[in-house]
TINUZA-893116 format. One record per residue (C-alpha): x, y, z. Coordinates in Angstrom, 1 decimal. Layout:
# TINUZA-893116
<xx X	yy Y	zz Z>
...
//
This chain:
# TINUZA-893116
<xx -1.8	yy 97.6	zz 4.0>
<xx -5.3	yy 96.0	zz 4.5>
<xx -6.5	yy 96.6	zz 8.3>
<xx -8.4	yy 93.3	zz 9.3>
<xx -11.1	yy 94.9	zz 10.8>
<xx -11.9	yy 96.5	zz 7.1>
<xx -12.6	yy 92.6	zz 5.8>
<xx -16.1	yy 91.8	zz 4.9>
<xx -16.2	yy 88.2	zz 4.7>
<xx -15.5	yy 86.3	zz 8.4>
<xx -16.1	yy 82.7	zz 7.2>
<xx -16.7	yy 81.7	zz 10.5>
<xx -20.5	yy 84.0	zz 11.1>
<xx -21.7	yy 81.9	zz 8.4>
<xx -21.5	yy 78.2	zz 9.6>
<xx -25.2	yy 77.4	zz 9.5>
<xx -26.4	yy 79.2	zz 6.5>
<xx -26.6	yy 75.7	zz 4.1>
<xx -23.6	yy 76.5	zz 1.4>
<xx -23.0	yy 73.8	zz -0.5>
<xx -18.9	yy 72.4	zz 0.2>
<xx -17.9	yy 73.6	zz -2.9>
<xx -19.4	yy 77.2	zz -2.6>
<xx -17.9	yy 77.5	zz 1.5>
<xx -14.6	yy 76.5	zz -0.5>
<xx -14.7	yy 79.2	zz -2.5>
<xx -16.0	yy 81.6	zz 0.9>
<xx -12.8	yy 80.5	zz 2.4>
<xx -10.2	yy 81.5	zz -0.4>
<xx -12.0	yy 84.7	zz -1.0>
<xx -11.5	yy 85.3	zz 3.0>
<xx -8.0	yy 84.1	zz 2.3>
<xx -7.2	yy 86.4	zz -0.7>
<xx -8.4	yy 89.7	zz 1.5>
<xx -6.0	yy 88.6	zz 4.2>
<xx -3.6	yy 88.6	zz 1.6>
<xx -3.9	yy 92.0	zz 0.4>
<xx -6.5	yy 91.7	zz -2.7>
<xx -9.3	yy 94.1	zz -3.3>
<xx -10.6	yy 93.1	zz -6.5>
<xx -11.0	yy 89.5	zz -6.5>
<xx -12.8	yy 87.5	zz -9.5>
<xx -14.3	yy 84.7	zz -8.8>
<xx -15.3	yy 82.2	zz -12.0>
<xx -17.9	yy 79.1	zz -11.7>
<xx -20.2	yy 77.6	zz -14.0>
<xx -23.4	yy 78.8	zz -14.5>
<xx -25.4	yy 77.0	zz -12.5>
<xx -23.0	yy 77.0	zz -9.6>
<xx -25.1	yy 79.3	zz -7.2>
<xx -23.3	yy 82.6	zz -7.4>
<xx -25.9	yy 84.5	zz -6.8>
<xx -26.5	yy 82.7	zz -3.0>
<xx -22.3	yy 82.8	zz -2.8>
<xx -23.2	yy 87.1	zz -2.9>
<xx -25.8	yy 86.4	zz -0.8>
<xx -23.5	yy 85.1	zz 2.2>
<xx -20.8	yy 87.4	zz 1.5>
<xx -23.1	yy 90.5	zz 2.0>
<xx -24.6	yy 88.8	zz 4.8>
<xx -21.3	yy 88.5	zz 6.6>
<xx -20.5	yy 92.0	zz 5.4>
<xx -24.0	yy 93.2	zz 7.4>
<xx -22.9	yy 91.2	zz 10.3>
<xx -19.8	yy 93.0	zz 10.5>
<xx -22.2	yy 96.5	zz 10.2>
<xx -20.2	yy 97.2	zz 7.0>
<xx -22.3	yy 97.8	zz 3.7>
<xx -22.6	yy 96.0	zz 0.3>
<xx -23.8	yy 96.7	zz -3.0>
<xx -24.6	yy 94.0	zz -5.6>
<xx -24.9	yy 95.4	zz -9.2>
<xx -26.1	yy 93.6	zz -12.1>
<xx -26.1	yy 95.0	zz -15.9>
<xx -29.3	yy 94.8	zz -17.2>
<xx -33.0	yy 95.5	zz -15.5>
<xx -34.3	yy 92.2	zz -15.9>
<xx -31.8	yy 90.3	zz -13.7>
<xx -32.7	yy 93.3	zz -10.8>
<xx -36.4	yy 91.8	zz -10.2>
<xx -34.9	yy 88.2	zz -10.5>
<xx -31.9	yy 88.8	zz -8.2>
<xx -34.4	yy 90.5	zz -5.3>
<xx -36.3	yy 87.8	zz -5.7>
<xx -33.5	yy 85.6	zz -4.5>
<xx -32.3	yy 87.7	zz -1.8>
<xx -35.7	yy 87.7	zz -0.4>
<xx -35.9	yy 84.2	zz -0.9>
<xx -32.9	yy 83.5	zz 1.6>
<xx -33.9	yy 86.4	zz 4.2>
<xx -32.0	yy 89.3	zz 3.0>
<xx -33.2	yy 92.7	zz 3.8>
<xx -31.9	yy 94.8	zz 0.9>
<xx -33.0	yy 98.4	zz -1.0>
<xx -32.4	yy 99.8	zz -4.0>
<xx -30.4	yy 102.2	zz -5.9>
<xx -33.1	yy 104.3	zz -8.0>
<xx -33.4	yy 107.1	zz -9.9>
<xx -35.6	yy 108.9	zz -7.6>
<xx -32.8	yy 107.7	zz -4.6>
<xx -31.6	yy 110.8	zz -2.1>
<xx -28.6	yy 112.3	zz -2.1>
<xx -26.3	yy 110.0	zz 0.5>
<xx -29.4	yy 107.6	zz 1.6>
<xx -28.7	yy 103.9	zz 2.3>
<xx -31.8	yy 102.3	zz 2.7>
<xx -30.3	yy 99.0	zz 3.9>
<xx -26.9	yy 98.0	zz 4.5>
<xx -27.4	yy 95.7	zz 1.4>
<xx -28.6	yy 97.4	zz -1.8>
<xx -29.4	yy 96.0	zz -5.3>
<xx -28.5	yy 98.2	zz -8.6>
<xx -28.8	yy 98.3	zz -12.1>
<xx -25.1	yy 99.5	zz -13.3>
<xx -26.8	yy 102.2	zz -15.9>
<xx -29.0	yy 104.1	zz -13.3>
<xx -25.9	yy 104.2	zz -10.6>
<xx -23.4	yy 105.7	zz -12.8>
<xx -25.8	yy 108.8	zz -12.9>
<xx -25.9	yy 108.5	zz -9.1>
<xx -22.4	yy 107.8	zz -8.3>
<xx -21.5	yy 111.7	zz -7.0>
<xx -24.4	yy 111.3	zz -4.5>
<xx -24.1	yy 107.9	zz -2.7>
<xx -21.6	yy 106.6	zz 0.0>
<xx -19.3	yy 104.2	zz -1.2>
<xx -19.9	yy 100.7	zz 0.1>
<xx -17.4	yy 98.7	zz 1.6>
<xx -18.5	yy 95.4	zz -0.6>
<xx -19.0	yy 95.2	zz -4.2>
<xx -20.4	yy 92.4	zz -5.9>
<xx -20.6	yy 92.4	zz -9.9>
<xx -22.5	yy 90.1	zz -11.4>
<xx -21.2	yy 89.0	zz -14.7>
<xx -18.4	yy 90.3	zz -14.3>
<xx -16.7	yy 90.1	zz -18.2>
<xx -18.5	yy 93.4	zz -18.8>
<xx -16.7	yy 95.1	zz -15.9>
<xx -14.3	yy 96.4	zz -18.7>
<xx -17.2	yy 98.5	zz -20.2>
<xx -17.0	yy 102.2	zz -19.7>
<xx -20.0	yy 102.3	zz -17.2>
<xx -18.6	yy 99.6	zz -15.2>
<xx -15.1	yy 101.2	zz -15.0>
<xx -16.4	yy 104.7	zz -14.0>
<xx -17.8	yy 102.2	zz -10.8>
<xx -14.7	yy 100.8	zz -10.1>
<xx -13.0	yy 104.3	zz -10.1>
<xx -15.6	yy 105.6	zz -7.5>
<xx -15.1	yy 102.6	zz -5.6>
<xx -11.9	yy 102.3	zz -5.7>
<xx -11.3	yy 101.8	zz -1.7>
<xx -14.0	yy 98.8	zz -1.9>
<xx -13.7	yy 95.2	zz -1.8>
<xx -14.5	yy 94.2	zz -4.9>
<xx -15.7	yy 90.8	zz -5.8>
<xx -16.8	yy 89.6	zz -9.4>
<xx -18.7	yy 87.0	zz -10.4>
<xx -19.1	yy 85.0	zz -13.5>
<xx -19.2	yy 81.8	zz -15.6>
<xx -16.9	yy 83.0	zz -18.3>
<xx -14.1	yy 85.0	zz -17.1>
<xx -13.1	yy 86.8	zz -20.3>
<xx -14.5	yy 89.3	zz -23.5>
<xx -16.6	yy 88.2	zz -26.0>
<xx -13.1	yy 89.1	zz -28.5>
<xx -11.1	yy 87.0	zz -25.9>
<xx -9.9	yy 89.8	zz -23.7>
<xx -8.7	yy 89.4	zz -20.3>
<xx -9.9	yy 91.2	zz -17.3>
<xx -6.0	yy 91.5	zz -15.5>
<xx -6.7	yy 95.6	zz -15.8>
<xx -10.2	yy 95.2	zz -13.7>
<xx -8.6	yy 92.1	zz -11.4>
<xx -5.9	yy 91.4	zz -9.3>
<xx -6.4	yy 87.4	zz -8.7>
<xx -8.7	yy 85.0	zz -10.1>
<xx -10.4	yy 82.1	zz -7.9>
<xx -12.2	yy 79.2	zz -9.4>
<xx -15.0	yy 77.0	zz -8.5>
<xx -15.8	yy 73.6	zz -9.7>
<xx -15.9	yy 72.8	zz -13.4>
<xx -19.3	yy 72.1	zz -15.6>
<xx -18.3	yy 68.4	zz -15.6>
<xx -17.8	yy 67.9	zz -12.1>
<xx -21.2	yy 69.8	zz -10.8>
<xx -23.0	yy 67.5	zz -13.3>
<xx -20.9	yy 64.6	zz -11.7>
<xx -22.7	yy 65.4	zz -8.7>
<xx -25.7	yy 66.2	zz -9.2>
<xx -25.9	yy 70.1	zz -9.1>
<xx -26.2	yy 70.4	zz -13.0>
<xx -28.4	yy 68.5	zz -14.9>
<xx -26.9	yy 66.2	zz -18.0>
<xx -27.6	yy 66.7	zz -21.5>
<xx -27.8	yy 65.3	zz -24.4>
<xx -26.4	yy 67.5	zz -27.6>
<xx -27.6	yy 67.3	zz -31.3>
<xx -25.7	yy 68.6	zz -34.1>
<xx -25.4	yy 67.5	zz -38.2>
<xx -23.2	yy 65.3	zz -39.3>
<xx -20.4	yy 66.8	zz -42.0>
<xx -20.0	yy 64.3	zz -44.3>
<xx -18.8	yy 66.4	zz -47.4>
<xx -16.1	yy 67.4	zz -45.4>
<xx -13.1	yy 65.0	zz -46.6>
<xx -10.2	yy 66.6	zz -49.2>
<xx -11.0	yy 69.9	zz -47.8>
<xx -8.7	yy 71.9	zz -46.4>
<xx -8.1	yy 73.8	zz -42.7>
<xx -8.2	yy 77.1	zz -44.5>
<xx -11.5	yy 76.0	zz -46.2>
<xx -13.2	yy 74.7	zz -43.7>
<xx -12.9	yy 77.5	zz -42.1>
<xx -14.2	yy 80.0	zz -44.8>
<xx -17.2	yy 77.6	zz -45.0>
<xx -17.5	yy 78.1	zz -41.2>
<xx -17.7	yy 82.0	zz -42.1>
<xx -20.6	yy 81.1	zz -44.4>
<xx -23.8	yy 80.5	zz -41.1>
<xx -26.2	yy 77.9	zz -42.2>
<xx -28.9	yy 76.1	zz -40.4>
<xx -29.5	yy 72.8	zz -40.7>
<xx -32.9	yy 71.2	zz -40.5>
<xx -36.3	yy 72.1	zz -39.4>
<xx -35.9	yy 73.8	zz -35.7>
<xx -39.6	yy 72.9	zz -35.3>
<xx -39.8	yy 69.4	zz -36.5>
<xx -36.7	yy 68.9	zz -34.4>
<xx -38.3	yy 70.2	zz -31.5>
<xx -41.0	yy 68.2	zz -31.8>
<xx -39.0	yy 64.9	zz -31.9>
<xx -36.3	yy 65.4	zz -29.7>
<xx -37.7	yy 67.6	zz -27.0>
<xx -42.0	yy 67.6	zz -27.3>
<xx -43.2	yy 69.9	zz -24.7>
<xx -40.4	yy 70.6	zz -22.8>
<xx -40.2	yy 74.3	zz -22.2>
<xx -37.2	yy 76.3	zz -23.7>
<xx -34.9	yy 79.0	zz -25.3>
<xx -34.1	yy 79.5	zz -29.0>
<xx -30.9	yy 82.0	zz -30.0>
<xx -31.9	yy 83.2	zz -33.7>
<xx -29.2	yy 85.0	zz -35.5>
<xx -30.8	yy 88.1	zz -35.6>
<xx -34.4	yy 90.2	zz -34.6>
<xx -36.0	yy 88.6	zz -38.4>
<xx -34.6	yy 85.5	zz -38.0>
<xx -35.5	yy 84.7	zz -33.9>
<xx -39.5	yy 86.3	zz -35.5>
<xx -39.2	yy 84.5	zz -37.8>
<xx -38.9	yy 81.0	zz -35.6>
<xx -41.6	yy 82.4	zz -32.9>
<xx -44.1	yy 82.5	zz -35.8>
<xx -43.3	yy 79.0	zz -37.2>
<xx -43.7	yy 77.4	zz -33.6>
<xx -46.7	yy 79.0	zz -33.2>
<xx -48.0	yy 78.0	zz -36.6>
<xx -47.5	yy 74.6	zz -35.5>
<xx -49.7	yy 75.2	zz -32.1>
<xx -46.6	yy 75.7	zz -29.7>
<xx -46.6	yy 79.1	zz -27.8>
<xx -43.3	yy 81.1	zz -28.4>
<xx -42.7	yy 84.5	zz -27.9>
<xx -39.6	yy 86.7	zz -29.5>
<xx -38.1	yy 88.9	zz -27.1>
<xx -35.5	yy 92.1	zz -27.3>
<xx -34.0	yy 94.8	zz -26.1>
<xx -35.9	yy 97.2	zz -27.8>
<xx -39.1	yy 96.5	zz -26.3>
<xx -40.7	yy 98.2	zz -23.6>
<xx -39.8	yy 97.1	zz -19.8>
<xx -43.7	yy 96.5	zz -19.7>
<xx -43.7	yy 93.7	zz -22.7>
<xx -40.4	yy 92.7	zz -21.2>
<xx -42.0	yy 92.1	zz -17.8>
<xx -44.8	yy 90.3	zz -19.7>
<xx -42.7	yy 87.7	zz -21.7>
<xx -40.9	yy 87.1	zz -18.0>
<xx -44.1	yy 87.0	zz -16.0>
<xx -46.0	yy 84.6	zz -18.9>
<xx -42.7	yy 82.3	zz -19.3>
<xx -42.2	yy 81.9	zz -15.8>
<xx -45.8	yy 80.8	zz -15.3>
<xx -45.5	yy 78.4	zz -18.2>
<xx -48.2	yy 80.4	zz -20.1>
<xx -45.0	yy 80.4	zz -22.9>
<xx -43.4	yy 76.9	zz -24.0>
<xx -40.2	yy 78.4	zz -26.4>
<xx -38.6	yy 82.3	zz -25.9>
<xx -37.3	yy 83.0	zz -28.7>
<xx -34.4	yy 86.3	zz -28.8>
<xx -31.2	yy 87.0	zz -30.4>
<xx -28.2	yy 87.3	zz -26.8>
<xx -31.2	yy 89.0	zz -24.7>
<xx -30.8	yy 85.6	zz -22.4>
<xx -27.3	yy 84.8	zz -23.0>
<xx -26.3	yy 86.0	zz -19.5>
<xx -27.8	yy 85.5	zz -16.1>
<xx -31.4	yy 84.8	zz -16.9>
<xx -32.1	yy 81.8	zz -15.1>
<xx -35.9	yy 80.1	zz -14.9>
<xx -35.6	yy 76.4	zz -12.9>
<xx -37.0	yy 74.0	zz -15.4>
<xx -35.6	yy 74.8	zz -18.7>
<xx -34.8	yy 72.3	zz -20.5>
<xx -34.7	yy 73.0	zz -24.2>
<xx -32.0	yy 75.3	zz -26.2>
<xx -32.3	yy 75.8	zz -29.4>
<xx -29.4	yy 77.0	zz -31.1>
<xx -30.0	yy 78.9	zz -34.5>
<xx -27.5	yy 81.8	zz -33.8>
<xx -23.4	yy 81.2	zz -35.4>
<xx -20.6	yy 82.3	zz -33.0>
<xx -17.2	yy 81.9	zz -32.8>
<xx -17.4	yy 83.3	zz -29.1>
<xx -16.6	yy 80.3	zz -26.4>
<xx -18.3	yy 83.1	zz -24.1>
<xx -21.4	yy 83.2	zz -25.5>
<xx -21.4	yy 79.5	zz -26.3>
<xx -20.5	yy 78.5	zz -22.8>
<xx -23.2	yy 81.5	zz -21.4>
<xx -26.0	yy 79.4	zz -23.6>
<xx -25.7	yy 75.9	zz -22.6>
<xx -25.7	yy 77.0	zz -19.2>
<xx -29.2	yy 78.2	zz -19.5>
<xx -30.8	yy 74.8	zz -19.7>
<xx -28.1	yy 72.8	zz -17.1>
<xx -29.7	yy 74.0	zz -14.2>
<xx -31.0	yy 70.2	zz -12.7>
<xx -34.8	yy 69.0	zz -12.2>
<xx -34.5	yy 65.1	zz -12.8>
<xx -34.6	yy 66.0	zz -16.7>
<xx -32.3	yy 65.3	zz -19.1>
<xx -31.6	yy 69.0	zz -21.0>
<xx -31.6	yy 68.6	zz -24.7>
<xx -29.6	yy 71.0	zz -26.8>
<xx -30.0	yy 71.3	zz -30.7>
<xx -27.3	yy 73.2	zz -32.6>
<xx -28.5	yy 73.6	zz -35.9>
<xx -25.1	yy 75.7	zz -36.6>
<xx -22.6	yy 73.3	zz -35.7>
<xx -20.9	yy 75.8	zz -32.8>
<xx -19.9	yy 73.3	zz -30.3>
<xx -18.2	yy 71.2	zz -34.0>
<xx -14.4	yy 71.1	zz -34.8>
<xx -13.7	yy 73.5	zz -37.5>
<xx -12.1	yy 70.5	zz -39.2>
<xx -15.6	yy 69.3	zz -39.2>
<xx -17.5	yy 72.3	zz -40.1>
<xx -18.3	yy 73.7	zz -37.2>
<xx -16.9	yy 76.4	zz -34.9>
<xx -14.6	yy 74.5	zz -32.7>
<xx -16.4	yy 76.3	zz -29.1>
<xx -17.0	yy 71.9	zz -27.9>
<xx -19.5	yy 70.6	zz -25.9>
<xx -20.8	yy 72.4	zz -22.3>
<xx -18.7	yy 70.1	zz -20.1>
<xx -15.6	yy 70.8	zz -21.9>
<xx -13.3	yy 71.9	zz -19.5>
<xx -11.7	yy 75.5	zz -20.4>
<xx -8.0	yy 77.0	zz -19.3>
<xx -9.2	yy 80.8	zz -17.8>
<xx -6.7	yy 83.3	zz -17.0>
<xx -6.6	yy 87.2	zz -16.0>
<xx -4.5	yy 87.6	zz -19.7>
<xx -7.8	yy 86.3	zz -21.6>
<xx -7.3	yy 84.0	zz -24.5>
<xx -9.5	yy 81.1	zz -23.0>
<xx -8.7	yy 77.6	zz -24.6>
<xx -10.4	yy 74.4	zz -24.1>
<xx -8.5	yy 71.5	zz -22.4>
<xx -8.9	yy 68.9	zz -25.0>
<xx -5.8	yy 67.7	zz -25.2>
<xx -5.1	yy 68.4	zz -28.5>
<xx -2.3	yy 71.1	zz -29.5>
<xx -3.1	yy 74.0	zz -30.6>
<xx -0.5	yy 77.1	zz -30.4>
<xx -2.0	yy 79.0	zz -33.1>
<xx -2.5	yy 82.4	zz -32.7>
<xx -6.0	yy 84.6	zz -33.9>
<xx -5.1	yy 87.2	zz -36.1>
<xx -6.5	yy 90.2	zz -38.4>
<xx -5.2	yy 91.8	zz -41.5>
<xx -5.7	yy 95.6	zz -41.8>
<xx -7.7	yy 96.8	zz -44.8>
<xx -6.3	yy 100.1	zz -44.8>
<xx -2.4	yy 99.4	zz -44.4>
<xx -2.4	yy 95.1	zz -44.9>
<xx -0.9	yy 94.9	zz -42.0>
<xx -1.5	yy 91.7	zz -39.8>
<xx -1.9	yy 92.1	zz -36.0>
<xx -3.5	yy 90.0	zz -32.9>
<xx -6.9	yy 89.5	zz -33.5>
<xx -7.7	yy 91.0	zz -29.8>
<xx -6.5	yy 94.0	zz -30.2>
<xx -8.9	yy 96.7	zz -30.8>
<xx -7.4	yy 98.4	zz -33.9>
<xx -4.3	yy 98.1	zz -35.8>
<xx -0.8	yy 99.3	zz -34.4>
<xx 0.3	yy 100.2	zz -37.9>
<xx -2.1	yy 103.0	zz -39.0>
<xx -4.7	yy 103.2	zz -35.8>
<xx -7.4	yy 101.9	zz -37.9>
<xx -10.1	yy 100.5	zz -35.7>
<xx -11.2	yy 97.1	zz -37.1>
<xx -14.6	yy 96.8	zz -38.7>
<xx -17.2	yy 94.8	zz -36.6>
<xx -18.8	yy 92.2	zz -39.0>
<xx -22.8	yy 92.8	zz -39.1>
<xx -25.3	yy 89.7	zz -38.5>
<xx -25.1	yy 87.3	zz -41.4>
<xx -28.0	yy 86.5	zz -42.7>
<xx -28.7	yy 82.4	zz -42.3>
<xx -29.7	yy 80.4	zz -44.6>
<xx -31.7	yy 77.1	zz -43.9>
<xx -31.3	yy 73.8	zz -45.4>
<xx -32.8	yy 70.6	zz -44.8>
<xx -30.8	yy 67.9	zz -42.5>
<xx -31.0	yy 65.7	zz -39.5>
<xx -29.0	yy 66.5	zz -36.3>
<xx -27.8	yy 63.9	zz -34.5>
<xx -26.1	yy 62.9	zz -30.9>
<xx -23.2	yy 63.9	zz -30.2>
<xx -20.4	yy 61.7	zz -28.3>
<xx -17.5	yy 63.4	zz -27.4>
<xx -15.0	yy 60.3	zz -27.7>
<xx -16.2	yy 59.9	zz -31.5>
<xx -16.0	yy 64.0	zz -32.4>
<xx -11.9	yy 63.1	zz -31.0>
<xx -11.7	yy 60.4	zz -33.4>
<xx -13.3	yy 62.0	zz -36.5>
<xx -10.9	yy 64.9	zz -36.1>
<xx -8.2	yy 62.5	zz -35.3>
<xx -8.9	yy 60.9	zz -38.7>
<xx -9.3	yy 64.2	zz -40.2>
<xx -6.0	yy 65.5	zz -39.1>
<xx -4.4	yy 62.2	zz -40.3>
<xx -6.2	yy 62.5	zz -44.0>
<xx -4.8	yy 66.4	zz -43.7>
<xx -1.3	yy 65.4	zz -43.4>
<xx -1.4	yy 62.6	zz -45.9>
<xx -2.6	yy 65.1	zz -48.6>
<xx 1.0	yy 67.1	zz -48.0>
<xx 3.1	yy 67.2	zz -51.2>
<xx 5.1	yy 70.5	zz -50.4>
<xx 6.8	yy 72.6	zz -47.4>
<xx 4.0	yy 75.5	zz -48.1>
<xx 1.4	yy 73.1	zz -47.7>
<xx 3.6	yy 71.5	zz -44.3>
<xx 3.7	yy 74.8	zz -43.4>
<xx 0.1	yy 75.9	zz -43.9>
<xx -0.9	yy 73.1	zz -41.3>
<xx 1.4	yy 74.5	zz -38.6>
<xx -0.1	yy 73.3	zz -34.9>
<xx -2.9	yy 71.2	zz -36.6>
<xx 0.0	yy 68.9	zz -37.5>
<xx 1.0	yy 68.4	zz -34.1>
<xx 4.2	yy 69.9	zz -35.2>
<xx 6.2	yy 73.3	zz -34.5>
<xx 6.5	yy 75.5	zz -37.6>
<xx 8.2	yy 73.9	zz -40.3>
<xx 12.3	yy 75.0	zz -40.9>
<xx 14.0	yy 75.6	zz -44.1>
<xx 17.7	yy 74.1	zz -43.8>
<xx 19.5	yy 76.6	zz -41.3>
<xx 16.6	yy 78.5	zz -40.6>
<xx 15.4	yy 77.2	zz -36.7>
<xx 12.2	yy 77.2	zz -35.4>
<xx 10.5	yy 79.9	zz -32.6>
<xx 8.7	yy 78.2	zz -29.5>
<xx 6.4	yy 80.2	zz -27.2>
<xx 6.8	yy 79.1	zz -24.0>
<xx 4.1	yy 77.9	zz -22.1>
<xx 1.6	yy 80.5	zz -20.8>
<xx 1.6	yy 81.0	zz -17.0>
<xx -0.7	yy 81.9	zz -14.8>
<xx 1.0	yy 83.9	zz -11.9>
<xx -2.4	yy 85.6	zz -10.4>
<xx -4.6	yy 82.5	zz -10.9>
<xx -5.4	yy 80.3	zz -7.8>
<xx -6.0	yy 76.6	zz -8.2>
<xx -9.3	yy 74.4	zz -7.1>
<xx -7.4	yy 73.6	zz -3.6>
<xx -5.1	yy 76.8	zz -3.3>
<xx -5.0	yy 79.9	zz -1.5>
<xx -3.0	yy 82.8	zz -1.0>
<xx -0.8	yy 83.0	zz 1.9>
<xx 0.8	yy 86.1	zz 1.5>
<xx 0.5	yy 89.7	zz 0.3>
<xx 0.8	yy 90.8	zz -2.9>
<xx 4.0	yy 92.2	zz -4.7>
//
């Protein structure tokens, strides 16, 4: 049983702090869910959104209360970036360091980096807040040695895209899930910026089959010149470019500067000093394109961007979803986004089938993200064993035949070709897969071919006479609160 007076976040000592409605909505259901009886509350909105001033209210009403809060973040970069935002709204806050002493709490609010406090985590008072930013990493083994020592904290995380990058859930980390507004309605509104979205054209795709379309989706290839695209659809405009690999996002940086636009490549394994360079030199505009392979994929935000590049394949809605939201963040300018991969294509297309950045997406604690198109789609990721054959779940970490633990696949290398990208519209990519669908079906001349279709039919799995077919039920989400919902009891 929750005592009252334990509760961080009193809605009503923050009245005249300037949230915008939809961010003192989602105050008020957190405030709700503690009443309730939850600790470990995750809280999902777009990138974009302004999660990091939601932390910066809820550890403001925490230090009201004179109760502490700890925000932690997973990479160094997004420390000097997050201070800099907590100073910007008034917030008094210290740090968790190396060098810190052994039960010191410099302020009742304090910023760390989740690699340094797991060394430190025997020596510091818990806090009675938690805040994790990007929260889908809180199922790595740093993060869950934090939760264990906090383990009598509120815990609040925060993120854009509430699941693995192999389509894990977080119900082990979470006990409810809360979400904000959707990409489509901030943009609706003013508080994203629009886009326009450039990809190729498949036009050899016709007579080719799901299962072949997919195996050339395996197969990365860029199409058309980034450069010359750049230069044509987005001159000037400052930006980011994923490359599919250290060579390949070099390789880019040197052909922009070749043409007499400053880029820089950028990774992990350069010093903090170079690091702090590229950040410094970018944020001053001294750097037009920042070229790097995931380094900004998560929380790096710079006002202004409005370029993205996309030269990296994924079949991760995660990381597709994390990179468009790099260049939404609004200034009056239309963001332009060039996939030269085809990642936000249908499969049936030739792409990856992760749609456009206002695509809505179903989230739930039990993972397996799926976008609400409309369209039906019940089939099911899977992975055959190479030791035993057998075939299991695609998200599980190894197989539950023989324990063999499945073989990451390395970078592949990308090949370039020459092509022109051009606008996409979401109305039309529903009709060309519509059509594609139809010509799919048409082609069918046995049951194994029927069969092979499955979902992408619109039917249920084919029966043989007297043989019935299985339906899953639809999935339910018994944890997950709606837009306008909140809890209004404790938990079971």
């Amino acid at each position: 049983m929750i005592d009252r007076r334990d509760i961080p976040v009193h809605p009503a000592l923050l009245l005249d702090i300037g949230l915008r409605d939809y961010q003192w909505n989602l105050l008020l259901r957190i405030a709700a869910a503690m009443r309730a009886g939850y600790r470990r509350i995750l809280v999902v909105a777009p990138t974009g959104a302004g999660k990091t001033v939601l932390a910066s209210a809820l550890m403001m009403s925490a230090a009201t209360l004179g109760l502490t809060s700890e925000f932690i973040v997973h990479r160094k970069e997004l420390i000097k970036q997050t201070s800099r935002s907590f100073t910007e709204r008034g917030l008094e806050h210290g740090f968790v360091t190396a060098e810190t002493a052994f039960g010191f709490n410099p302020q009742q609010i304090t910023l760390a980096g989740v690699q340094t406090l797991v060394t430190r985590l025997r020596d510091l008072f818990p806090p009675n807040l938690v805040i994790l930013d990007e929260a889908h990493h809180a199922v790595a083994g740093t993060w869950e040695q934090v939760l264990e020592a906090y383990a009598g904290a509120f815990i609040i995380g925060l993120t854009a895209t509430p699941q693995r990058l192999d389509g894990r859930g977080l119900g082990a980390q979470f006990d409810i899930l809360i979400e904000g507004p959707t990409v489509a309605e901030l943009i609706q509104r003013g508080f994203l910026s629009r886009y326009q979205y450039f990809a190729f054209v498949a036009d050899d795709m016709k007579g080719v089959s799901a299962t072949q379309a997919e195996e050339k989706a395996e197969r990365p290839k860029l199409i058309g010149d980034m450069v010359e695209h750049y230069q044509r659809l987005a001159a000037g405009e400052q930006g980011i470019i994923f490359g599919q690999n250290r060579a390949h996002s070099l390789k880019i940086a040197q052909m922009f500067n070749a043409a007499g636009i400053k880029a820089m490549h950028v990774d992990g394994s350069m010093s903090q000093k170079e690091r702090d360079y590229f950040d410094d030199a970018f944020r001053a505009r001294d750097i037009t394109i920042g070229c790097n392979v995931n380094l900004f994929g998560e929380g790096y935000d710079v006002p202004g961007i409005t370029y993205l590049g996309i030269g990296a394949v994924t079949r991760s809605l995660v990381n597709h979803k994390q990179w468009c939201g790099r260049v939404l963040r609004p200034d009056g300018t239309i963001a332009t986004i060039c996939d030269h991969v085809g990642n936000a294509l249908p499969v049936a297309l030739g792409g990856r089938g992760l749609g456009l950045p206002d695509d809505d997406v179903e989230w739930s604690l039990e993972g397996g993200a799926r976008l609400k198109t409309g369209v039906s789609d019940d089939a099911i990721s899977i992975t055959q064993c190479l030791d035993c054959y057998r075939i299991y779940p695609s998200s599980a970490p190894q197989c539950p035949g023989c324990g063999d633990v499945r073989r990451v696949k390395t970078r592949a290398h990308i090949q370039q070709e020459a092509g022109i990208l051009t606008k996409l519209e979401r109305e039309e990519l529903k009709k060309r897969e519509a059509a594609r669908r139809k010509d799919e079906e048409r082609s069918v001349t046995s049951f194994e071919q029927m069969a092979s279709l499955g979902p992408r039919a619109r039917l249920h799995q084919p029966t043989r006479m007297g043989v019935a077919a299985v339906q899953i039920p639809p999935h339910r989400h018994p944890r997950k609160l709606e837009n306008d919902q909140c809890p209004v009891k404790n938990p079971s």
